[in-house]
DSSP file (Angstrom, degrees, kcal/mol; ACC not computed):
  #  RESIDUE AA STRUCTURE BP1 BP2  ACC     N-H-->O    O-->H-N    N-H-->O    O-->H-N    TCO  KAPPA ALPHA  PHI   PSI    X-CA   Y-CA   Z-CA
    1    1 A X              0   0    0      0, 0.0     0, 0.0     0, 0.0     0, 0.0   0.000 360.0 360.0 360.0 -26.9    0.0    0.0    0.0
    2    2 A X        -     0   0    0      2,-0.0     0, 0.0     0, 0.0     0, 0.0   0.155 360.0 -14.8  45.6-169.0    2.8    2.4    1.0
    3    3 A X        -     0   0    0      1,-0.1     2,-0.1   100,-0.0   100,-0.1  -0.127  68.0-107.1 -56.4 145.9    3.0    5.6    2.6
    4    4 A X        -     0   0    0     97,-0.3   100,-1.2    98,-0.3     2,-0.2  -0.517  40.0-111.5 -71.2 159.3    0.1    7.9    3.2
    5    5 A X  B     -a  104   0A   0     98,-0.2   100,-0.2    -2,-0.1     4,-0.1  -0.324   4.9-140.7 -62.5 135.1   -0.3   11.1    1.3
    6    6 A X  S >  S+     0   0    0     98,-2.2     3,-2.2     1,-0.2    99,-0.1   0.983 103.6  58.2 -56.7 -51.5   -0.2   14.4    1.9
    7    7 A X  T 3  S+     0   0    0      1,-0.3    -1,-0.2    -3,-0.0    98,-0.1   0.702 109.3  49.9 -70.2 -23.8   -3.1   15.3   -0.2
    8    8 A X  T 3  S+     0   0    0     -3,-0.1     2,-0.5     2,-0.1    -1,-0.3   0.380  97.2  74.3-113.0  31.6   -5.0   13.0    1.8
    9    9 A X  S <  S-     0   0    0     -3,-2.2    80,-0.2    -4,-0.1     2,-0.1  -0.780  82.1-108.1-112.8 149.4   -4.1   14.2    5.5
   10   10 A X  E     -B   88   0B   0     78,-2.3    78,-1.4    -2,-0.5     2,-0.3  -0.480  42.3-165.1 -88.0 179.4   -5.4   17.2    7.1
   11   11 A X  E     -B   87   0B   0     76,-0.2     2,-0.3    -2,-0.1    76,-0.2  -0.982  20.7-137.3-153.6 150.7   -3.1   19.9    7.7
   12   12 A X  E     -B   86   0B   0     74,-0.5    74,-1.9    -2,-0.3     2,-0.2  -0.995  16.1-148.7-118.2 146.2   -2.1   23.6    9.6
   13   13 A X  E  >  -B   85   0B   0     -2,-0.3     4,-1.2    72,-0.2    72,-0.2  -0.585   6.5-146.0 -85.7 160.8   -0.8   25.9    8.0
   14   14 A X  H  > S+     0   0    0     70,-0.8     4,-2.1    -2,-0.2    -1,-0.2   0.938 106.1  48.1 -96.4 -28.7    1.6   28.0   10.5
   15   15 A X  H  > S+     0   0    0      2,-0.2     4,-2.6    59,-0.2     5,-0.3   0.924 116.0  50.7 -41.3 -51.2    0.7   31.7    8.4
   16   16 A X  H  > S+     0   0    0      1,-0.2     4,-2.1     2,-0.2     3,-0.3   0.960 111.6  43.6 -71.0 -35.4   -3.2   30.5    8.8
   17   17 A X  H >X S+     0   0    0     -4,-1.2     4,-2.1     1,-0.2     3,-0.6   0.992 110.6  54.5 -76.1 -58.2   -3.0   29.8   12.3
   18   18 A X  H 3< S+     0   0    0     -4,-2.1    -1,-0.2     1,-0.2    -2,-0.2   0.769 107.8  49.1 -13.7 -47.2   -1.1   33.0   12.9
   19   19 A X  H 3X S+     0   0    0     -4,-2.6     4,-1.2    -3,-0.3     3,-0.5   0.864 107.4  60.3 -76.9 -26.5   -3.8   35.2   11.2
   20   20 A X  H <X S+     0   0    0     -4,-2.1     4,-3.9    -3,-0.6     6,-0.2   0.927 105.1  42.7 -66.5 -37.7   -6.2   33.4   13.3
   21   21 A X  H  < S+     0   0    0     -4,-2.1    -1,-0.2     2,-0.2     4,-0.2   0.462 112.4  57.6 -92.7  20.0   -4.8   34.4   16.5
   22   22 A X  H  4 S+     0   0    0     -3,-0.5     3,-0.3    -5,-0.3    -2,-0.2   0.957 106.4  47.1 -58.2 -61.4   -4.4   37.8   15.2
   23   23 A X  H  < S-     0   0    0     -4,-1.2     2,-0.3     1,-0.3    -2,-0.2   0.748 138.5 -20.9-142.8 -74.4   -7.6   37.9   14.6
   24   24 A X     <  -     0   0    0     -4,-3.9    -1,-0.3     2,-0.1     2,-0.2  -0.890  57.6-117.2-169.7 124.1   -8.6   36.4   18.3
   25   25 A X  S    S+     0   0    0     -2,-0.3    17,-1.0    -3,-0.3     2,-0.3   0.253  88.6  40.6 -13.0 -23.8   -6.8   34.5   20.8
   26   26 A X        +     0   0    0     15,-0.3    15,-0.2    -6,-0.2     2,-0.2  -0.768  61.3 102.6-148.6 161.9   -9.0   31.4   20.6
   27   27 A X        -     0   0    0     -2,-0.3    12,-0.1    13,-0.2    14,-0.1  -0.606  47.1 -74.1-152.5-144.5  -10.8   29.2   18.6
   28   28 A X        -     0   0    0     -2,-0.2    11,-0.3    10,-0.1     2,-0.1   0.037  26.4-144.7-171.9 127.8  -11.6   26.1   16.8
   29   29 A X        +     0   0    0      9,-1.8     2,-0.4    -2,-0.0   -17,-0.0  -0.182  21.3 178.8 -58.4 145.5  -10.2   24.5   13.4
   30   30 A X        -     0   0    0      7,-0.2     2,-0.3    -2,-0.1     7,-0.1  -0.861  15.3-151.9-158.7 154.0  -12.4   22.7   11.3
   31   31 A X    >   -     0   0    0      5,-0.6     3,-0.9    -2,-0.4     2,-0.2  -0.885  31.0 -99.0-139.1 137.8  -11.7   21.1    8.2
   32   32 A X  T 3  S+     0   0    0     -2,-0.3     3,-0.1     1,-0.2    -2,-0.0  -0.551 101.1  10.2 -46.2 128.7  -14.3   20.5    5.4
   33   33 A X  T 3  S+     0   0    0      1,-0.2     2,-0.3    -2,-0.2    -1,-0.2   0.429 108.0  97.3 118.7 -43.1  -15.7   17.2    5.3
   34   34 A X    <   -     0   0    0     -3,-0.9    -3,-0.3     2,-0.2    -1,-0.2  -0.841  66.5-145.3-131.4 138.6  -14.5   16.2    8.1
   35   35 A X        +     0   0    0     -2,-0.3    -1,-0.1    -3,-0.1    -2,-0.1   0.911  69.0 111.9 -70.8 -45.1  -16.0   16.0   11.9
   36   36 A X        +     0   0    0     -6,-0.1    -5,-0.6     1,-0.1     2,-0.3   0.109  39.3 171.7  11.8 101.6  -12.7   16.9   13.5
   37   37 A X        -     0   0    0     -7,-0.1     2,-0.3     2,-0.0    -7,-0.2  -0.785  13.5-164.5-153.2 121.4  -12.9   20.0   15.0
   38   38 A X        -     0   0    0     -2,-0.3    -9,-1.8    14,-0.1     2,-0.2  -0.646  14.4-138.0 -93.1 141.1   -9.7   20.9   17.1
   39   39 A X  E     -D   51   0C   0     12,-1.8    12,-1.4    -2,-0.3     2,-0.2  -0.454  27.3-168.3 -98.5 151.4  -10.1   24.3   20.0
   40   40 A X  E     -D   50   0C   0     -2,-0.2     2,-0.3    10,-0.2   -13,-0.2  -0.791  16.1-177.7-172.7 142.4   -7.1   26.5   20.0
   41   41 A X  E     -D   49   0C   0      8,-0.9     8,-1.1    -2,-0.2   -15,-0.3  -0.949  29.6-121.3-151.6 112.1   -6.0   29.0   21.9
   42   42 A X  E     -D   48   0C   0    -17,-1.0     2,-0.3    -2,-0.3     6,-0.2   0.172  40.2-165.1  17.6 140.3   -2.8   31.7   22.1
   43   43 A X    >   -     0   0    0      4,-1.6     3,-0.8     5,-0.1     2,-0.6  -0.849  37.3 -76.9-128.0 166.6   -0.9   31.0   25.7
   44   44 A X  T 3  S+     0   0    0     -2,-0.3     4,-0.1     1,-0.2    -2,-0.0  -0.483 118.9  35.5 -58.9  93.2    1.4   33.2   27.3
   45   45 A X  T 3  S-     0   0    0     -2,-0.6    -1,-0.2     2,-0.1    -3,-0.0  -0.016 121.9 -86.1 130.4 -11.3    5.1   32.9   25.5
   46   46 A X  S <  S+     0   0    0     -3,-0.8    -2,-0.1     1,-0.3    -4,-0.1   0.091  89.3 132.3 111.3 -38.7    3.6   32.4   22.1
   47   47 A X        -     0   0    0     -5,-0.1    -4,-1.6     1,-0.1     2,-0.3   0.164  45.3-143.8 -74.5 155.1    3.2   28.8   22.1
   48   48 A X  E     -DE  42  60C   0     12,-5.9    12,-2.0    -6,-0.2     2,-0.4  -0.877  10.1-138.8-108.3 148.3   -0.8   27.5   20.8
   49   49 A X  E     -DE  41  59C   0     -8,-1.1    -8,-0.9    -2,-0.3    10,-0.2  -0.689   6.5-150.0-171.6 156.2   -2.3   25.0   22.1
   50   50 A X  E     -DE  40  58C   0      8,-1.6     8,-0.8    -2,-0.4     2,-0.8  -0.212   8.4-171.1 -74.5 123.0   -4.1   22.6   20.5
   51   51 A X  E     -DE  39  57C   0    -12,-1.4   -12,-1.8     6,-0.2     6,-0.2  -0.885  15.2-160.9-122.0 120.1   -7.1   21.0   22.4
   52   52 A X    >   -     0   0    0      4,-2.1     3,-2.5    -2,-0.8     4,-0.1  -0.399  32.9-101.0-100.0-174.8   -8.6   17.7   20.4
   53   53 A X  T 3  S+     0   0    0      1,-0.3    -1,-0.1     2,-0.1   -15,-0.0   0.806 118.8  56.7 -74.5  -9.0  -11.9   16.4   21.0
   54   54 A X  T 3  S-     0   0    0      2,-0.1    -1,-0.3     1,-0.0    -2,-0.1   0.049 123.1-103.5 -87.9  24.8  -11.2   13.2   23.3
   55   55 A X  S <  S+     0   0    0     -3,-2.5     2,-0.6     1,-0.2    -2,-0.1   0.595  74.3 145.5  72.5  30.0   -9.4   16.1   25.5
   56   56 A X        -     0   0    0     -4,-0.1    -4,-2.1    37,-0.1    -1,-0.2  -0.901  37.7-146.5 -99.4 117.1   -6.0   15.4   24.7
   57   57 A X  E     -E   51   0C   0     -2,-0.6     2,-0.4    -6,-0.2    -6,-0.2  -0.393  11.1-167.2 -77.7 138.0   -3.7   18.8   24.6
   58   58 A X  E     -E   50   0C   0     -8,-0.8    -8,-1.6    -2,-0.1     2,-0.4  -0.996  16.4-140.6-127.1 149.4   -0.7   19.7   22.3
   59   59 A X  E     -E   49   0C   0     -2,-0.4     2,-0.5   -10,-0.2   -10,-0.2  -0.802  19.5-176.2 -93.5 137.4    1.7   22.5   22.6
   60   60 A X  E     -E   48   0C   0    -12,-2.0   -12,-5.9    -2,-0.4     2,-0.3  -0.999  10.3-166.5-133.5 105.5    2.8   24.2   18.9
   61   61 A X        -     0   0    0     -2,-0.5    16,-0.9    16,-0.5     2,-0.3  -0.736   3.8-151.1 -83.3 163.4    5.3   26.7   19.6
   62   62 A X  B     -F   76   0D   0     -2,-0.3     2,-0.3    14,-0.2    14,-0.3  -0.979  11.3-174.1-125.8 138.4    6.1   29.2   16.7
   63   63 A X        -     0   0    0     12,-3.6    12,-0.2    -2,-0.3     2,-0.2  -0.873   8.4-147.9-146.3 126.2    9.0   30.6   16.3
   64   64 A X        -     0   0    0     -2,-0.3     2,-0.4    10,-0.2    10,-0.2  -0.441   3.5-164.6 -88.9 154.6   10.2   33.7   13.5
   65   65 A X  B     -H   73   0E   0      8,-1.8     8,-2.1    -2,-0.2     2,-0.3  -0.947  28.7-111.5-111.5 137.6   13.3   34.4   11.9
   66   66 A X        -     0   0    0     -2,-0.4     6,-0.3     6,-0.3     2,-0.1  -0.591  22.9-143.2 -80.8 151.6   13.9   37.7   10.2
   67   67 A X        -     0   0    0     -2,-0.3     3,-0.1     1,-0.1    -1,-0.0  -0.184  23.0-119.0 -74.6-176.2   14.3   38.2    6.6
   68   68 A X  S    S+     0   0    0      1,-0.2    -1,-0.1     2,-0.1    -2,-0.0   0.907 108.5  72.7-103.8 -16.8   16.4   40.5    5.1
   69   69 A X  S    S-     0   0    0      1,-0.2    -1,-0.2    -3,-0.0    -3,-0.0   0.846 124.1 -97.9 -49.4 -37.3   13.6   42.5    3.3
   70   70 A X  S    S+     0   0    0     -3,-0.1    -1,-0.2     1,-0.0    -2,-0.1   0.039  94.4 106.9 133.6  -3.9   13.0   43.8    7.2
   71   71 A X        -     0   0    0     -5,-0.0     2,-0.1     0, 0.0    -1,-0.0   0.402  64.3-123.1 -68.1-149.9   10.0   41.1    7.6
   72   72 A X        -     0   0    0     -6,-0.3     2,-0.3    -3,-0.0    -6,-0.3  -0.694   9.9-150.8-144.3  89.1    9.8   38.1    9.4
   73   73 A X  B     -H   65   0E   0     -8,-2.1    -8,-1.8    -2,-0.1     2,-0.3  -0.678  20.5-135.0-116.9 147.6    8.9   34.4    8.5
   74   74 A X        -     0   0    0     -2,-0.3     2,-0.3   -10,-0.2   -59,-0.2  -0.644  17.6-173.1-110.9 152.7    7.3   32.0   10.9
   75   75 A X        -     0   0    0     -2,-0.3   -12,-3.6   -12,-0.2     9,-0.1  -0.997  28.0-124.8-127.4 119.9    8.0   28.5   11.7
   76   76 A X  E     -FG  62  83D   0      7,-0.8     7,-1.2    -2,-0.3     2,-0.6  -0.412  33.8-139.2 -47.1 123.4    6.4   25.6   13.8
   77   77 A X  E     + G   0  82D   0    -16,-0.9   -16,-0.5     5,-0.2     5,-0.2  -0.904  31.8 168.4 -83.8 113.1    9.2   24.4   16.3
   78   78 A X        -     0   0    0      3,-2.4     3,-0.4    -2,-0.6     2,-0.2  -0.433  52.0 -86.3-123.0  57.6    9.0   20.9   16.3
   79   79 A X  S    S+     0   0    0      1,-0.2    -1,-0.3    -2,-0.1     0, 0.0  -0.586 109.2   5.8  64.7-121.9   12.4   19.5   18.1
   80   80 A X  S    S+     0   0    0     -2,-0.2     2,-0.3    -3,-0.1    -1,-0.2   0.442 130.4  32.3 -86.0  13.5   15.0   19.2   15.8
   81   81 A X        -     0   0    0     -3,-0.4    -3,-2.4     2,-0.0     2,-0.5  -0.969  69.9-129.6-144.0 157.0   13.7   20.6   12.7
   82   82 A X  E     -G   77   0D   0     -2,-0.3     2,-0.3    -5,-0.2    -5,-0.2  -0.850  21.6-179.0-102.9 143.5   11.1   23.6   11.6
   83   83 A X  E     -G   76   0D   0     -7,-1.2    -7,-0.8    -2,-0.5    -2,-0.0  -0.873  37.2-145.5-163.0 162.4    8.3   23.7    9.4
   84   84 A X  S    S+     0   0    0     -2,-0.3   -70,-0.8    -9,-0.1     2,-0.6   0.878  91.9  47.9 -70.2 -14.4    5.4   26.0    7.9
   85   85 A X  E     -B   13   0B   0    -72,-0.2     2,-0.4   -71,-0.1   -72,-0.2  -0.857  57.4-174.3-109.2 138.7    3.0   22.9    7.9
   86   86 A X  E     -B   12   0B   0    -74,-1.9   -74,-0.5    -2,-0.6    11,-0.2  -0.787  15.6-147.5-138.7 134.3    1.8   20.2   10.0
   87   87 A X  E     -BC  11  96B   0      9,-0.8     9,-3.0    -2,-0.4     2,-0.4  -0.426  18.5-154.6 -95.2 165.5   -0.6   17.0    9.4
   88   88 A X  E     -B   10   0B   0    -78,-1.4   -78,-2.3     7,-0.2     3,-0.1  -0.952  19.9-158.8-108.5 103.0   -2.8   14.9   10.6
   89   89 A X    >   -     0   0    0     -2,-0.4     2,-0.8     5,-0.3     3,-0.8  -0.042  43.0 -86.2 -57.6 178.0   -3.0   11.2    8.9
   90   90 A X  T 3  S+     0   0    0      1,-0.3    -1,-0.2   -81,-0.1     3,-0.1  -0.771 123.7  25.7 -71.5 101.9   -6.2    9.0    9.2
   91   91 A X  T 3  S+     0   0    0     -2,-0.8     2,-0.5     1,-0.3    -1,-0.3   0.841  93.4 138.8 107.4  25.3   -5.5    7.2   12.5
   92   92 A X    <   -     0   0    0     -3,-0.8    -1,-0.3     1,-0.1    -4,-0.0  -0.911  49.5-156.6-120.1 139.0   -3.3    9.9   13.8
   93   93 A X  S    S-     0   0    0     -2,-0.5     2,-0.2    -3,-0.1    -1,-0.1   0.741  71.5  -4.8 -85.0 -10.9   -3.4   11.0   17.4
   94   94 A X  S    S-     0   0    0     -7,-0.1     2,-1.0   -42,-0.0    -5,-0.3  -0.971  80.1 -68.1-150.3 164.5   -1.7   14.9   16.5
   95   95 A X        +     0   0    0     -2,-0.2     2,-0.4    -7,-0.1    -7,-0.2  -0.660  52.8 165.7-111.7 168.5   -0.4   16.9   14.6
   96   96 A X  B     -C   87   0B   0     -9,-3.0    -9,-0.8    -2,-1.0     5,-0.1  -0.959  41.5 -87.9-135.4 137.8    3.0   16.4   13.2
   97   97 A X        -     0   0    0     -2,-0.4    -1,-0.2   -11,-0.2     4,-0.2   0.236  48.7-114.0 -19.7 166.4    5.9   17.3   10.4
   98   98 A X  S  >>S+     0   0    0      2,-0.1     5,-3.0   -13,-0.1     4,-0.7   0.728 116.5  61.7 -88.1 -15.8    5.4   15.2    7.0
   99   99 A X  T  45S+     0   0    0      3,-0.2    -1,-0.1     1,-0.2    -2,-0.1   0.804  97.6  48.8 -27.4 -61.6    8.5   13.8    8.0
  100  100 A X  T  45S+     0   0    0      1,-0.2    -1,-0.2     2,-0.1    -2,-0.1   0.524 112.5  44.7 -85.3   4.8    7.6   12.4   11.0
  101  101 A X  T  45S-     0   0    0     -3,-0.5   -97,-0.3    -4,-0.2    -1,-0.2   0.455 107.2-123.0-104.3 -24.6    4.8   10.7    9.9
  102  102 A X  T  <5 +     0   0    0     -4,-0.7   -98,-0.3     1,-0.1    -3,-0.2   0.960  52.7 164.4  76.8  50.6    6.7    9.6    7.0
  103  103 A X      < -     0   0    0     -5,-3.0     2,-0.4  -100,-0.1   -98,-0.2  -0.625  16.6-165.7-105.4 150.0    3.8   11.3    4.4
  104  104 A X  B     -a    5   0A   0   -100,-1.2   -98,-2.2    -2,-0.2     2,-0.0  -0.971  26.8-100.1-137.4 169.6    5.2   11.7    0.5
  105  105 A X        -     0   0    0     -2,-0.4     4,-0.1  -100,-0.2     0, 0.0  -0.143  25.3-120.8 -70.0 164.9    3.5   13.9   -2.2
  106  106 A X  S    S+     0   0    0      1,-0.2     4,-0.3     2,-0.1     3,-0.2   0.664 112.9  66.7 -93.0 -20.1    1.3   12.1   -4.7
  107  107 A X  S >  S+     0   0    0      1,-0.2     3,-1.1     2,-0.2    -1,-0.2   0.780  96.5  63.7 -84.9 -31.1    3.8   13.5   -7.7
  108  108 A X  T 3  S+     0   0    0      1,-0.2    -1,-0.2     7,-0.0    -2,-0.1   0.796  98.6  48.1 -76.0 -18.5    6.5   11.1   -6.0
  109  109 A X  T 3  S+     0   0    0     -3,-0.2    -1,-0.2    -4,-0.1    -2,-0.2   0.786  99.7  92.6 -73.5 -30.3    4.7    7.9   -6.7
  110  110 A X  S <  S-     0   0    0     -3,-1.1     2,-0.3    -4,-0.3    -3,-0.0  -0.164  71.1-131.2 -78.0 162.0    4.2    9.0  -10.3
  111  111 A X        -     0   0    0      0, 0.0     4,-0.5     0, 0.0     3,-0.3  -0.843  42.7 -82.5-112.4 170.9    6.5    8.2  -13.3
  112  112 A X  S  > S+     0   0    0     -2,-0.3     4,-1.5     1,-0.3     5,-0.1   0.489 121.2  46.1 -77.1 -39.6    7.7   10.7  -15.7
  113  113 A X  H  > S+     0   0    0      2,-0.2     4,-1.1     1,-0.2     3,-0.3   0.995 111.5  49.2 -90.6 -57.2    4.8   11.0  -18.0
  114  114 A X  H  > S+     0   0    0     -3,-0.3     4,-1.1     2,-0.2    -2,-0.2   0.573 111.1  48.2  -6.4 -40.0    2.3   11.2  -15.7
  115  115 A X  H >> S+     0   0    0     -4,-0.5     4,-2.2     2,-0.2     3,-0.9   0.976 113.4  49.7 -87.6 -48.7    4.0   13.9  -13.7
  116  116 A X  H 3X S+     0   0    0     -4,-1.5     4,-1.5    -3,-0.3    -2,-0.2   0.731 108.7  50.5 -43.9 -41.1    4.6   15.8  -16.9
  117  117 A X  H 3X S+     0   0    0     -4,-1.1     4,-1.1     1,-0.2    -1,-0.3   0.777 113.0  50.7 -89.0 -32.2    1.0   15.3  -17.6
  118  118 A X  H <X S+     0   0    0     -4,-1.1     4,-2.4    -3,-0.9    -2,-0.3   0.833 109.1  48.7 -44.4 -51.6    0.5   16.7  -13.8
  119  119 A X  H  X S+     0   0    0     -4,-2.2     4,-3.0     2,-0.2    -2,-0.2   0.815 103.2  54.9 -94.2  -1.4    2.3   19.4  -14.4
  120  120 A X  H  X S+     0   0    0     -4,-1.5     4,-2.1    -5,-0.3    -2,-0.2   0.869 116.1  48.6 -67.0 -47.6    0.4   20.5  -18.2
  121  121 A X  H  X S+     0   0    0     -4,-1.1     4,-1.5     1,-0.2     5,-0.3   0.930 112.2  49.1 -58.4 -62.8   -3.2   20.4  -15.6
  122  122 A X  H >X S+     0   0    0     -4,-2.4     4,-2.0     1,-0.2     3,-1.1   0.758 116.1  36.7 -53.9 -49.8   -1.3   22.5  -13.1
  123  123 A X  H 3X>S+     0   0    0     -4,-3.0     4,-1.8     1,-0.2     5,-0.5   0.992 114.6  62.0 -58.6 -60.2    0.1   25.5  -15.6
  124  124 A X  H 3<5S+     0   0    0     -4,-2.1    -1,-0.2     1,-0.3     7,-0.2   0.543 104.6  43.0 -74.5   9.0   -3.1   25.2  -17.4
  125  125 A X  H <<5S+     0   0    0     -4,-1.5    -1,-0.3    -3,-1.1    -2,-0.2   0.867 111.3  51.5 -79.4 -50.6   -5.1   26.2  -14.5
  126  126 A X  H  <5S+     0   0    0     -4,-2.0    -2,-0.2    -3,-0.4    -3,-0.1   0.812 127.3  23.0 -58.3 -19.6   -3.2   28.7  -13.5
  127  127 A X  T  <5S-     0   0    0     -4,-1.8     3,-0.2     8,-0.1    -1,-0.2   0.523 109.7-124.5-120.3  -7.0   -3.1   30.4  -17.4
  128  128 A X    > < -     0   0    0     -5,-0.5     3,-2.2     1,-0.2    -3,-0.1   0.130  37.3 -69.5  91.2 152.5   -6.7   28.6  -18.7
  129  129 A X  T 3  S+     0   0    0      1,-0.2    -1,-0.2    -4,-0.1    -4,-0.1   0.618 120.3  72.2 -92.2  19.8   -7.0   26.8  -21.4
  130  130 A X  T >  S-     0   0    0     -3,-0.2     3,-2.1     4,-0.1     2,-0.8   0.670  82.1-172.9 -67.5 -11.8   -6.5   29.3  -24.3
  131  131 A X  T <   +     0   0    0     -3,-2.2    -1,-0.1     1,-0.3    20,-0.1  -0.552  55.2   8.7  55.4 -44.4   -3.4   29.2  -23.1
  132  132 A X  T 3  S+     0   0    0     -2,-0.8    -1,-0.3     3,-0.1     3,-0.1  -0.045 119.8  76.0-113.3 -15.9   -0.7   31.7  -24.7
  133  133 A X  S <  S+     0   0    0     -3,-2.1     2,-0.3     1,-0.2    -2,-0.1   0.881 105.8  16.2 -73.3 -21.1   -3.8   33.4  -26.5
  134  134 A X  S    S-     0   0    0     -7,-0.2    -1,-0.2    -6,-0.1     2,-0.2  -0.975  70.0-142.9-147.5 134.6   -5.1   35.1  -23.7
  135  135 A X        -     0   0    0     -2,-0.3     2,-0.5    -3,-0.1     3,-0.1  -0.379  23.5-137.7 -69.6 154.2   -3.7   36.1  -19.9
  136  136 A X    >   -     0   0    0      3,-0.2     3,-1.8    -2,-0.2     8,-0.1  -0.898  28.0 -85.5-119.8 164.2   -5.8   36.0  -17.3
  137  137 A X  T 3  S+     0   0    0     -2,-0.5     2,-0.1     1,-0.2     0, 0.0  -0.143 104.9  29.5 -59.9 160.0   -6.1   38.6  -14.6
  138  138 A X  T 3  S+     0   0    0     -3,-0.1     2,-0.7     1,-0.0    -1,-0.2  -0.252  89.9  99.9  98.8 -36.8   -4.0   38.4  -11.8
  139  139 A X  S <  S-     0   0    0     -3,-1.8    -3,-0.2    -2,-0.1     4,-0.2  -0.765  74.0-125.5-117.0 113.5   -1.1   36.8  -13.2
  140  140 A X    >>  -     0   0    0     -2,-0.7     4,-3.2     2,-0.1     3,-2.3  -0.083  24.9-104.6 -72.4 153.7    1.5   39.1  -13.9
  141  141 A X  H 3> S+     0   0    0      1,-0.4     4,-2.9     2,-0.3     5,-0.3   0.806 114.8  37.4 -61.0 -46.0    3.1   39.3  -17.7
  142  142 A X  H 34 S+     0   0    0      1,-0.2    -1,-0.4     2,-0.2    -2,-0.1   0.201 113.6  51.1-109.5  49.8    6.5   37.5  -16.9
  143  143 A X  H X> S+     0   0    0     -3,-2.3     4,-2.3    -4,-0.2     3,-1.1   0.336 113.5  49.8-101.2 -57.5    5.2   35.0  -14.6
  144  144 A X  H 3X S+     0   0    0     -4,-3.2     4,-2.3     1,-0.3    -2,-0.2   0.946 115.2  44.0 -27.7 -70.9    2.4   34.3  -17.7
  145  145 A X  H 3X S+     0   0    0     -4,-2.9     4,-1.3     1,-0.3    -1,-0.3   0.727 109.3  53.4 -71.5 -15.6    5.3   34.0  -20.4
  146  146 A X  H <> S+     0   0    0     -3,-1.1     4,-2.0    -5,-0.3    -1,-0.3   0.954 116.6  43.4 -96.0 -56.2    7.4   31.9  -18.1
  147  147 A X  H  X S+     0   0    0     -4,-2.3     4,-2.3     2,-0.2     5,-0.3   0.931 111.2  48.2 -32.2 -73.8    4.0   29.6  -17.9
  148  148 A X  H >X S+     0   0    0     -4,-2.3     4,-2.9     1,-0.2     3,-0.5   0.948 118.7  44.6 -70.6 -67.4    3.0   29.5  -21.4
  149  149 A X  H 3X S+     0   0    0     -4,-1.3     4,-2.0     1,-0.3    -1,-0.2   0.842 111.3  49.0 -36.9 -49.6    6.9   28.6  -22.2
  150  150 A X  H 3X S+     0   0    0     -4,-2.0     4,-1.2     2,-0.2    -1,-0.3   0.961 112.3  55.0 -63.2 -51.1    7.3   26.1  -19.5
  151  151 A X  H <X S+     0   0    0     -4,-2.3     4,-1.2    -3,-0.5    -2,-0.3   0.723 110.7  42.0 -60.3 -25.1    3.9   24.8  -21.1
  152  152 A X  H  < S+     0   0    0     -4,-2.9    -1,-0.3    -5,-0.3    -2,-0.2   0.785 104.3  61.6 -89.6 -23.0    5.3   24.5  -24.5
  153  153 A X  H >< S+     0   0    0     -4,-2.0     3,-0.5    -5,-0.4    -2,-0.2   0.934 117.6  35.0 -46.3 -99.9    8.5   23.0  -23.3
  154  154 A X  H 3< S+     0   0    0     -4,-1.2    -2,-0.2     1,-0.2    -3,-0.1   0.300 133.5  21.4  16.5 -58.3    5.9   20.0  -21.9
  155  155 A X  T 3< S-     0   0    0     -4,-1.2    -1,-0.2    -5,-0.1     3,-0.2  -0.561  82.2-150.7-158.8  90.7    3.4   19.9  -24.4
  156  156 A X    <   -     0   0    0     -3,-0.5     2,-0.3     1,-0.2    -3,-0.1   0.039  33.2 -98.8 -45.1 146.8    4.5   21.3  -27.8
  157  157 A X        -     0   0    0      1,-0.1     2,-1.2    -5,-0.1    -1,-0.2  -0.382  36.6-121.9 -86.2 167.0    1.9   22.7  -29.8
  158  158 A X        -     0   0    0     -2,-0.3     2,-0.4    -3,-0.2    -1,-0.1  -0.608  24.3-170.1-102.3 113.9    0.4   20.6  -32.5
  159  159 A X        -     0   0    0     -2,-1.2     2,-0.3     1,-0.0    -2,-0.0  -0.797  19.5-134.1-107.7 150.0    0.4   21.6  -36.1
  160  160 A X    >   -     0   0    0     -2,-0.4     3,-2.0     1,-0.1    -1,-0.0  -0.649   5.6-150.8 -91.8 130.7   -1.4   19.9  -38.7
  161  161 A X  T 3  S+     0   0    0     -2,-0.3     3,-0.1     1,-0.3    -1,-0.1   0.426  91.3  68.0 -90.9  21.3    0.8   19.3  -42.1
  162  162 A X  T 3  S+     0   0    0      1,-0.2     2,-0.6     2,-0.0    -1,-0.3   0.698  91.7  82.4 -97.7  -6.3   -2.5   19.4  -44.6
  163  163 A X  S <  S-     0   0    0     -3,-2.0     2,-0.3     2,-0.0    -1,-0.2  -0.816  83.2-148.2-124.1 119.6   -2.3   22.7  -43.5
  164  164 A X              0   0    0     -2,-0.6    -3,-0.1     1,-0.2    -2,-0.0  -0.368 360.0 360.0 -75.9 119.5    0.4   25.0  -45.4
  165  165 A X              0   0    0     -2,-0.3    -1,-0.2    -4,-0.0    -4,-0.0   0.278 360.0 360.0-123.0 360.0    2.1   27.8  -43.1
């Protein structure tokens, strides 16, 4: 069977839970879907924590590093490594890194024409499928041409030879 999926675990993000305790101190997470619906709440020092419904608590510290722009970027401390995410498998009592759970992406399973054929869906959502004929809002001109390129790279267009050019 292998490893579980990312795609199929629930997840926090550490930016969405930040804005939420911007936002207010307290809570509860819910997921679409899903019954699961975890309380959280800002303690003193930074740290969350997470209260799930059979009343079992975890502490998520966060912890930022500066950038050099003058910002900040935030991280889950999770003992010897950081990261912006952490899941929860089916059958899993917290959450935790994809690491420690031992979770892989669905693109890693895939062989080379499949993921190629993964990543022709992904561009062409992001630029539609007229594809180089028309931009769509939003997505600025050389992130577009870098798309549409990347997309011909991928999947050349197809010319027909009855027809004389």
């Amino acid at each position: 069977m292998g490893r579980p999926l990312v795609e199929s675990c629930l997840s926090i993000d550490v930016t969405d839970l930040r804005r939420l305790l911007e936002v207010r101190g307290a809570g509860v997470l819910r997921w679409s879907g899903v019954e699961l619906a975890v309380s959280y709440r800002q303690e003193p020092g930074g740290a969350v924590l997470l209260v799930y419904p059979n009343g079992q608590q975890q502490r998520l510290r966060i912890v930022s590093f500066p950038i050099h722009n003058g910002g900040a970027r935030y991280y889950f401390d999770v003992g010897a490594r950081r990261c912006k995410k952490l899941y929860l498998p089916s059958g899993g009592d917290t959450f935790r890194s994809r690491q420690s759970y031992g979770l892989r992406y669905r693109s890693q399973s895939l062989g080379r024409k499949p993921r190629e054929r993964l990543r022709v869906h992904r561009i062409l959502s992001l630029i539609g499928p007229a594809g180089e004929a028309m931009r769509r809002r939003g997505i600025r001109k050389r992130r577009w041409r870098n798309l549409v390129s990347r997309l011909n790279v991928l999947q050349p267009p197809i010319t027909d030879p009855h027809v004389a050019g």
